[in-house]
ChimeraX commands (.cxc) that place a marker at each C-alpha (Angstrom):
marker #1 position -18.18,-26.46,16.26 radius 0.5
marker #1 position -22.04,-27.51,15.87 radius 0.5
marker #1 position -23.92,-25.59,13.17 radius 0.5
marker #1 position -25.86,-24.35,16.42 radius 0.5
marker #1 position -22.49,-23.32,17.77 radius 0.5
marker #1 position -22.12,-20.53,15.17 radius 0.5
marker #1 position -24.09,-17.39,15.85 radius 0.5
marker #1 position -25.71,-16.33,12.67 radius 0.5
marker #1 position -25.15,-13.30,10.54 radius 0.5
marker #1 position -26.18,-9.72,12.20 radius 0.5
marker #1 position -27.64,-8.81,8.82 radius 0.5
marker #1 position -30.62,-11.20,8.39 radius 0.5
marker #1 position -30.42,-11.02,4.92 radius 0.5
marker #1 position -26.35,-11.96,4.84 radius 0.5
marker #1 position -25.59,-15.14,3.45 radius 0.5
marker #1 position -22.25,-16.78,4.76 radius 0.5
marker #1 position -20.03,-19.74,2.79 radius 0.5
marker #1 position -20.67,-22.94,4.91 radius 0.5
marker #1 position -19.04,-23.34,8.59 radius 0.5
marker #1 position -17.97,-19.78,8.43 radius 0.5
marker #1 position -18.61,-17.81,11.74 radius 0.5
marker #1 position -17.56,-14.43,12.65 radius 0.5
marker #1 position -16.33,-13.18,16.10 radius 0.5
marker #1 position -14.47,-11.23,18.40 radius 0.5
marker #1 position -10.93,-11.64,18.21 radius 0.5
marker #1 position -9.29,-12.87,21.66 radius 0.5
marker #1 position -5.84,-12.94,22.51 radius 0.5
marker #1 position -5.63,-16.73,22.28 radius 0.5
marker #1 position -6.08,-15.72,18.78 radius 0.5
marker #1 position -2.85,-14.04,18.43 radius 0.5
marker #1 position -0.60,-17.23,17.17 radius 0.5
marker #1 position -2.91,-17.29,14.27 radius 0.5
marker #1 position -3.74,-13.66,13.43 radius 0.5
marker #1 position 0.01,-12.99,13.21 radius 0.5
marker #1 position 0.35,-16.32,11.01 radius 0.5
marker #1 position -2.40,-14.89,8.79 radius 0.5
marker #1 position -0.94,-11.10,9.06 radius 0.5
marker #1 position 2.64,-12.26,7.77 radius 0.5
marker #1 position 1.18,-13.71,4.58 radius 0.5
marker #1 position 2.59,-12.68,1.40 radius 0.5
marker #1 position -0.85,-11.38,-0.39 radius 0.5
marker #1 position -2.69,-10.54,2.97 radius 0.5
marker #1 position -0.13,-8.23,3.79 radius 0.5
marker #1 position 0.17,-7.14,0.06 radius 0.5
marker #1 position -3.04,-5.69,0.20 radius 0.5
marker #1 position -2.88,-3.79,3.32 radius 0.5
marker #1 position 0.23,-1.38,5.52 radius 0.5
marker #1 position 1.14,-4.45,7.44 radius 0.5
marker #1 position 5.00,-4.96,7.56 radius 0.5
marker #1 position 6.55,-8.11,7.56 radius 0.5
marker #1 position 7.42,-10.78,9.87 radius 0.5
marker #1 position 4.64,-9.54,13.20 radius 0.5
marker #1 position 5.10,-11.47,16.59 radius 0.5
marker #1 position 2.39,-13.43,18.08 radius 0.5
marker #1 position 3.26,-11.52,21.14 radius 0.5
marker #1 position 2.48,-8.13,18.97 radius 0.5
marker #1 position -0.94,-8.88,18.04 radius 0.5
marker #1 position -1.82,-10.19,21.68 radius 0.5
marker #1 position -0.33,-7.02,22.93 radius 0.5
marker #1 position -2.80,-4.83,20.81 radius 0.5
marker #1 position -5.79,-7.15,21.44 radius 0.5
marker #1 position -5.54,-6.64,24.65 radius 0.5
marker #1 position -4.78,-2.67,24.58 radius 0.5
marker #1 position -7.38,-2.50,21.84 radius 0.5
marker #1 position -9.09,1.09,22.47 radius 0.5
marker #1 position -13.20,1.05,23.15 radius 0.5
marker #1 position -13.68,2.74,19.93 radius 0.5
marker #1 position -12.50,-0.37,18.04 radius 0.5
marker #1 position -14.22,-2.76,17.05 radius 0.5
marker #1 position -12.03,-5.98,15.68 radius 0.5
marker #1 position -13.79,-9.78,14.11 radius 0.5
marker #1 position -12.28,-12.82,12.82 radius 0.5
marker #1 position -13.71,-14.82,10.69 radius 0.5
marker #1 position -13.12,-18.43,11.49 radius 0.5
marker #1 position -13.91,-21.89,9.02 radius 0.5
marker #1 position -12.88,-25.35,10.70 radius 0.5
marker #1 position -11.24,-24.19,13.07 radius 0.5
marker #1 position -9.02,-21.82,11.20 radius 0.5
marker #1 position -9.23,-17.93,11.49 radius 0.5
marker #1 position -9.27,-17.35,7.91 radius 0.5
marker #1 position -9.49,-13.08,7.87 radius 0.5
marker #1 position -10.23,-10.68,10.11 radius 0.5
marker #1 position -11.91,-7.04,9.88 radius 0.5
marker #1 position -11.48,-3.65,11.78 radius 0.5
marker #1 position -13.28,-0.88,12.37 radius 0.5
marker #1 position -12.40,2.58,14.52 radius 0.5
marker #1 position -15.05,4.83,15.26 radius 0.5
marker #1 position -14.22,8.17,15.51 radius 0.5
marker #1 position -15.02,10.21,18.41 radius 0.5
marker #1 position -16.91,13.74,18.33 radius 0.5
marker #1 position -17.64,16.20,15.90 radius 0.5
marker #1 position -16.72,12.80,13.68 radius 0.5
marker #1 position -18.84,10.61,15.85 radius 0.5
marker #1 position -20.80,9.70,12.97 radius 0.5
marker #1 position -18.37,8.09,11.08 radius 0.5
marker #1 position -15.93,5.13,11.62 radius 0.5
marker #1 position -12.83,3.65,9.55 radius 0.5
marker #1 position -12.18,-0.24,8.67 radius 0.5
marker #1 position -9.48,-2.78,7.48 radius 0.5
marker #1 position -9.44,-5.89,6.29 radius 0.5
marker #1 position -7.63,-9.09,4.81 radius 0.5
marker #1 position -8.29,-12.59,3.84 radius 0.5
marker #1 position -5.84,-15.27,4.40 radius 0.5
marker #1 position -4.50,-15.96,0.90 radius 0.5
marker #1 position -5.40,-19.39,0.12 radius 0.5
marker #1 position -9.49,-18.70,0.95 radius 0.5
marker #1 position -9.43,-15.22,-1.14 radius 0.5
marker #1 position -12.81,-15.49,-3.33 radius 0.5
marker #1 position -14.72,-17.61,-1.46 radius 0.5
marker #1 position -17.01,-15.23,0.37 radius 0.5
marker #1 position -14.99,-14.46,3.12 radius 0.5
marker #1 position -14.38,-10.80,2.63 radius 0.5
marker #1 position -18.24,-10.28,1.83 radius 0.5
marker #1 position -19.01,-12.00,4.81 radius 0.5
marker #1 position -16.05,-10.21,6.65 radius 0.5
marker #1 position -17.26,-6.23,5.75 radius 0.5
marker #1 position -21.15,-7.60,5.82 radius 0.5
marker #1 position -20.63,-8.16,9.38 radius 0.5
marker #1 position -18.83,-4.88,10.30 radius 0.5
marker #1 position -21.15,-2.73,8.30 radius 0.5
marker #1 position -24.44,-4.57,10.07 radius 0.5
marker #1 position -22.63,-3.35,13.39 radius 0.5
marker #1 position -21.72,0.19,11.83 radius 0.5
marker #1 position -25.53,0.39,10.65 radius 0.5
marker #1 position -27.84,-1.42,13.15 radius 0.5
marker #1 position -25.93,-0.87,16.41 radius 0.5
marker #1 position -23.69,2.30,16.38 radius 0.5
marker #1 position -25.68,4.10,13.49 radius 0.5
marker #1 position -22.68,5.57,11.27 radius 0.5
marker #1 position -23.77,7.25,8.72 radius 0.5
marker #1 position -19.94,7.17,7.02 radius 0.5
marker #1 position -17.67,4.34,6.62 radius 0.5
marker #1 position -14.13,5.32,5.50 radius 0.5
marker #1 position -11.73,2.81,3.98 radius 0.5
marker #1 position -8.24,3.18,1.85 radius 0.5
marker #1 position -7.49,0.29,-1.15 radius 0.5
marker #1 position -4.49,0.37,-3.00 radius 0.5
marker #1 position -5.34,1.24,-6.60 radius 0.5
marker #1 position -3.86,-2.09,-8.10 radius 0.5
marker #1 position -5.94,-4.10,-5.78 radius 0.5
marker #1 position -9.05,-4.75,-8.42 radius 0.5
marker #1 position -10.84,-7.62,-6.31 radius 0.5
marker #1 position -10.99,-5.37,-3.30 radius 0.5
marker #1 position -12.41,-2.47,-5.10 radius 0.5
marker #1 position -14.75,-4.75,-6.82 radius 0.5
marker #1 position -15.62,-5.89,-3.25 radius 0.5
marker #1 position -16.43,-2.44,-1.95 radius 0.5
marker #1 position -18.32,-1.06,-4.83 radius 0.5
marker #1 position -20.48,-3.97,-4.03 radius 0.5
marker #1 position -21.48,-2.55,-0.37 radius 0.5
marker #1 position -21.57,1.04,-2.00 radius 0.5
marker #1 position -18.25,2.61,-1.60 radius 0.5
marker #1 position -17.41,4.88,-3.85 radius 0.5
marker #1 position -13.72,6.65,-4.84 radius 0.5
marker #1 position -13.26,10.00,-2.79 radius 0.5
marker #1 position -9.80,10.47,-3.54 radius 0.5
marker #1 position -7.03,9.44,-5.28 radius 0.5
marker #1 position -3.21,9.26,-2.77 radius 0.5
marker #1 position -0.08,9.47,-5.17 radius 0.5
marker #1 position 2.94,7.30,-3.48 radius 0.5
marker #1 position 0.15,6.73,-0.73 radius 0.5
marker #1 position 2.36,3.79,0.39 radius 0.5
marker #1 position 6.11,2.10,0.28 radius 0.5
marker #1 position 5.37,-1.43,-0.80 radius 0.5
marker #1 position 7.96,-4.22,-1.78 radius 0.5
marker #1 position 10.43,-1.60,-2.75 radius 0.5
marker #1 position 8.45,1.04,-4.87 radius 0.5
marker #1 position 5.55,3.55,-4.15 radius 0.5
marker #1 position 2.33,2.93,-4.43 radius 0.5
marker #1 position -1.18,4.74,-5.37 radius 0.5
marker #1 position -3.96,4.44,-2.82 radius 0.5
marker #1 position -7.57,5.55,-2.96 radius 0.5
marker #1 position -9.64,6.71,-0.44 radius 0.5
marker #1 position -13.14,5.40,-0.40 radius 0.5
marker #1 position -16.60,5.90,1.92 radius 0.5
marker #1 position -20.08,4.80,2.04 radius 0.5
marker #1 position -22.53,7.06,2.85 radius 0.5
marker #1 position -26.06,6.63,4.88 radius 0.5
marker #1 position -28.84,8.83,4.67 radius 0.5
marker link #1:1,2 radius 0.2
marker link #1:2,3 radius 0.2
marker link #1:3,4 radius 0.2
marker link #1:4,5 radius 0.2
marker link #1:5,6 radius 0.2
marker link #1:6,7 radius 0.2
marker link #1:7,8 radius 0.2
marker link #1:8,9 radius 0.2
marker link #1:9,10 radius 0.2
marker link #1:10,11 radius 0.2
marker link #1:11,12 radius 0.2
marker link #1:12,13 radius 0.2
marker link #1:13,14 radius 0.2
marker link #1:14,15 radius 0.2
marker link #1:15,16 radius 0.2
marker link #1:16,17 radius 0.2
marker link #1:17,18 radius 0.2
marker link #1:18,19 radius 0.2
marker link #1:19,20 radius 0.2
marker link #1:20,21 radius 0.2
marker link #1:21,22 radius 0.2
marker link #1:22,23 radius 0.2
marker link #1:23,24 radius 0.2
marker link #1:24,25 radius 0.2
marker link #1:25,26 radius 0.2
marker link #1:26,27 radius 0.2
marker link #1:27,28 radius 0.2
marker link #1:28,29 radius 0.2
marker link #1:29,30 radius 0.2
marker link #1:30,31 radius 0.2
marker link #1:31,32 radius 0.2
marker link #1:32,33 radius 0.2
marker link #1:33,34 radius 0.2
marker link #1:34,35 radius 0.2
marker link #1:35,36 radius 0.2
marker link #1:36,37 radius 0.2
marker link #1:37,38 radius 0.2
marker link #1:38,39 radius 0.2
marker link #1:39,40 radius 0.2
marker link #1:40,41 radius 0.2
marker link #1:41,42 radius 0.2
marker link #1:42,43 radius 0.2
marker link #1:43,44 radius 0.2
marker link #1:44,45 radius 0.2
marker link #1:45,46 radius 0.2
marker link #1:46,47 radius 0.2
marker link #1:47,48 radius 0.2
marker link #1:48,49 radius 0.2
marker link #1:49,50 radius 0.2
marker link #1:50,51 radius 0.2
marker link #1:51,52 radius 0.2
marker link #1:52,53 radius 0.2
marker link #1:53,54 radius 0.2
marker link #1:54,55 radius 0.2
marker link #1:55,56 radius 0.2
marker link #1:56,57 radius 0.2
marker link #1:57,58 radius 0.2
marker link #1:58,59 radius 0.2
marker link #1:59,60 radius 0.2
marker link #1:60,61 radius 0.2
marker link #1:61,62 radius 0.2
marker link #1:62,63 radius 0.2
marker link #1:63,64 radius 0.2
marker link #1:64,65 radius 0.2
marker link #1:65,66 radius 0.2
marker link #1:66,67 radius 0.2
marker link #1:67,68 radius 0.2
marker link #1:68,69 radius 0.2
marker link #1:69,70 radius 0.2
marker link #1:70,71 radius 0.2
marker link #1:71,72 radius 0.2
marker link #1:72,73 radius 0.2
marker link #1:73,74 radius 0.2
marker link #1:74,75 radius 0.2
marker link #1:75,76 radius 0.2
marker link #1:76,77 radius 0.2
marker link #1:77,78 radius 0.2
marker link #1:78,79 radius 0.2
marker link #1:79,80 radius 0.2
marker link #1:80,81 radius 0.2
marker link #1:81,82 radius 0.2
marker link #1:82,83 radius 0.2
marker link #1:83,84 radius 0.2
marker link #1:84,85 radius 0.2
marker link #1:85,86 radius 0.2
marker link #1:86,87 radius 0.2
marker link #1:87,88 radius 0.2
marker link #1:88,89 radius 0.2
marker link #1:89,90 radius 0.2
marker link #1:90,91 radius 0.2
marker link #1:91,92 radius 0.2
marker link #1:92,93 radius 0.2
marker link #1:93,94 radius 0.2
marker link #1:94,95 radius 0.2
marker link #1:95,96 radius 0.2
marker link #1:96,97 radius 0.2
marker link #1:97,98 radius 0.2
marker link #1:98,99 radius 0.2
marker link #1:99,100 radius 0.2
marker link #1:100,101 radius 0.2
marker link #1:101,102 radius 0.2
marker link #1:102,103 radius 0.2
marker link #1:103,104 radius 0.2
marker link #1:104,105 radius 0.2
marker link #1:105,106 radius 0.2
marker link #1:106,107 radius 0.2
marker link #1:107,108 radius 0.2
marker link #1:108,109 radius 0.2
marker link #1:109,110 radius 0.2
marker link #1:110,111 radius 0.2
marker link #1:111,112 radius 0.2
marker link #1:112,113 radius 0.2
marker link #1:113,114 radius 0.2
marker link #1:114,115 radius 0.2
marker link #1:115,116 radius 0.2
marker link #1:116,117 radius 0.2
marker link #1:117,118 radius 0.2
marker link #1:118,119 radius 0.2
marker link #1:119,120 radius 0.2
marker link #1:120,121 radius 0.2
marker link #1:121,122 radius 0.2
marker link #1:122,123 radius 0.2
marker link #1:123,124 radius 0.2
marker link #1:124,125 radius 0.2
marker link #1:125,126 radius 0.2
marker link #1:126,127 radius 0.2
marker link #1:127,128 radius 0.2
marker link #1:128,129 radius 0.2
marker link #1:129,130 radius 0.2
marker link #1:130,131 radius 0.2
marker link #1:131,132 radius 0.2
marker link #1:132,133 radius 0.2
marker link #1:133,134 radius 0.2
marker link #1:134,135 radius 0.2
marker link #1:135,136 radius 0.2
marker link #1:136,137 radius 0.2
marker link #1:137,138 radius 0.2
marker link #1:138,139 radius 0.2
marker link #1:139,140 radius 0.2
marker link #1:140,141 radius 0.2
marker link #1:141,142 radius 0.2
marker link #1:142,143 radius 0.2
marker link #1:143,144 radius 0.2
marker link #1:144,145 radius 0.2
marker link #1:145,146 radius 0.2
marker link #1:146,147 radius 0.2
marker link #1:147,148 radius 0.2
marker link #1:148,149 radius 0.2
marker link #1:149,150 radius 0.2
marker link #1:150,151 radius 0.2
marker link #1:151,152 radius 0.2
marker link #1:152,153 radius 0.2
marker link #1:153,154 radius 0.2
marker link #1:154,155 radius 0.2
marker link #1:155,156 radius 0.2
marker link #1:156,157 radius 0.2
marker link #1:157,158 radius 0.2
marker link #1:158,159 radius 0.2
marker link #1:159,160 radius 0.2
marker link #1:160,161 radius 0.2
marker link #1:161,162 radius 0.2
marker link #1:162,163 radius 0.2
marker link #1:163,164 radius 0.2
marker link #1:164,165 radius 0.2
marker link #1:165,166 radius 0.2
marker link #1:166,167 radius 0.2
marker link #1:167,168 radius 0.2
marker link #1:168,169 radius 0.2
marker link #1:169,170 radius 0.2
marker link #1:170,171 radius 0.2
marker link #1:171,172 radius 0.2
marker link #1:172,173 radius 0.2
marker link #1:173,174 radius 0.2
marker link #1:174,175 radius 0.2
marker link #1:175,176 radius 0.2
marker link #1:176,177 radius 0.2
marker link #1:177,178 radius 0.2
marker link #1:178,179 radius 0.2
view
């Protein structure tokens, strides 16, 4: 891939680490999202189980809903993380959910900022939310670092939230508001 081969940020003012480009996920992409799904501190950091099928992720790319919205982020040739974001319909219309991971050997190199960057330009300058919801496990301190950043801020505080490598976990739930 040419740098003119990689469509720049939707955020003029984003700044992306060096041959990254963000896209729409395909199913062709499926071998490697479920490789990157089943790692050890991707899926630590999110409700993912262990050991998904190829043929699982192809199966929801291509029954992915209209409401959702779903980018990989892709450096040499390798989808290193990938983002999600459901917008609700009706009386919530104006709001929208995401999800995210980085493949663990590329965490904090600018991935994940480029990652929610990307889905908040779309949330902001094409669909207009005015709320983005996301839930981070309260251990996870880079993540919550990460989404201070783009102005989340705590809402609420889930006790046991999640069953996670044999014990219970905290979770909070966090949202960015747009006037």
């Amino acid at each position: 891939m040419t740098e003119f081969d990689i469509p720049p940020p939707l955020d003029p003012d984003a700044r992306w680490p060096e041959g990254l480009s963000i896209r729409a996920r395909t199913p062709a992409d499926a071998p490697a999202i479920a490789a990157l799904h089943n790692m050890p501190g991707y899926r630590f950091g999110t409700l993912r189980t262990p050991h998904h099928s190829p043929e699982q992720i192809r199966k929801s790319i291509e029954n992915q809903s209209a409401n959702f919205i779903s980018l990989v982020a892709v450096l040499k040739d390798r989808i290193v993380g990938d983002v999600g974001m459901t917008r609700y319909a009706n009386r919530r219309g104006h709001a929208g959910s995401i999800g995210m991971g980085v493949h663990d050997a590329y965490i904090g190199r600018g991935i994940g900022r480029a990652l929610i960057g990307e889905i908040l330009a779309i949330a902001d300058r094409w669909l207009d939310l005015k709320r983005v919801e996301l839930t981070v496990y309260t251990d996870n301190e880079p993540a919550l670092a990460l989404y201070r950043q783009f102005g989340f801020e705590v809402e609420g505080h889930f006790k046991q939230f999640a069953f996670r490598e044999g014990r219970y976990v905290d979770a909070y739930s966090m949202a960015r508001l747009r006037t």
